[in-house]
C-alpha positions as CSV (number, residue, x, y, z in Angstrom):
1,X,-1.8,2.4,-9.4
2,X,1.7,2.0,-8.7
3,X,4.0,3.9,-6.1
4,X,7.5,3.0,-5.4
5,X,8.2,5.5,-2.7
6,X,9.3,6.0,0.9
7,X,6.6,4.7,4.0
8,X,5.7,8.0,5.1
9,X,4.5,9.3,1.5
10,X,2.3,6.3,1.1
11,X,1.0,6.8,4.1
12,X,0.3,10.3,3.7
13,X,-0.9,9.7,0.2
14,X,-3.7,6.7,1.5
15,X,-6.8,9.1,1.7
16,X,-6.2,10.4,-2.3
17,X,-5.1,7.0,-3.7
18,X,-7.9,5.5,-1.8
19,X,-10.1,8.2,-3.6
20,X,-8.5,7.8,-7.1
21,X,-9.3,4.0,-7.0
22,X,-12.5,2.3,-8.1
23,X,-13.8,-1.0,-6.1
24,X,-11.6,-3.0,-7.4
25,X,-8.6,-1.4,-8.3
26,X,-5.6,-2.2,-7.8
27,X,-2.6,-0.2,-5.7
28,X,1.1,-2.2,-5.7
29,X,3.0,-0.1,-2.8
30,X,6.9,-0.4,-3.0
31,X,9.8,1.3,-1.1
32,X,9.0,0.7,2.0
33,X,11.0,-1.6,4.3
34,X,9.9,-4.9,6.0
35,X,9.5,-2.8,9.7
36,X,7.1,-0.1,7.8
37,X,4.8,-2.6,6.4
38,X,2.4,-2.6,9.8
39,X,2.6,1.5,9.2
40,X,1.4,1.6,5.8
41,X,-1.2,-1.5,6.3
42,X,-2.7,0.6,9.0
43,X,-3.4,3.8,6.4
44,X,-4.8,1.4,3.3
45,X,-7.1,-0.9,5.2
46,X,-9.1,1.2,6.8
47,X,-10.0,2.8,3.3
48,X,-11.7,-0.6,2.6
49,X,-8.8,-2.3,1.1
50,X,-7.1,-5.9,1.3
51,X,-4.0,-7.5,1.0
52,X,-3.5,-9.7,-1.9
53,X,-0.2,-10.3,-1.9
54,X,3.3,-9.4,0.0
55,X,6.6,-9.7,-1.9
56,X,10.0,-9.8,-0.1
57,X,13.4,-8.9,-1.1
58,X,16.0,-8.4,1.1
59,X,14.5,-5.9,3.9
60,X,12.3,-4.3,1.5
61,X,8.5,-5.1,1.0
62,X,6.2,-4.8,-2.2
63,X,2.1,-4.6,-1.2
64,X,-0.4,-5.7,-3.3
65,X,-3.4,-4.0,-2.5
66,X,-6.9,-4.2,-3.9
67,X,-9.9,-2.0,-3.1
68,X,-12.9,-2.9,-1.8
């Protein structure tokens, strides 16, 4: 699944992308600023999922998430 929108969407999103993902699955996260990345962390990985990668541009953050 990707989602290039603003923090506070993702975060509100977390409990039905967490639901629409199998274990394994894979959520890339974008839009979000370098500051919001603790934010949105603290919604995904509680749902069981991990950080597989981070990419940085500028002062905006990509997430590579994967389920659990």
């Amino acid at each position: 699944m990707f989602a290039n929108i603003l923090a506070a969407p993702l975060v509100e999103l977390a409990p039905e992308i967490g639901a629409a993902l199998k274990s394994g699955g894979v959520a890339i996260l974008s839009g979000l600023l370098r500051t919001q990345e603790e934010r949105v962390l603290d919604a995904y990985l509680p749902l069981g999922f991990v950080v597989e990668q981070t990419i940085h541009h500028d002062a905006w953050s990509a997430l590579q998430l994967r389920k659990g």
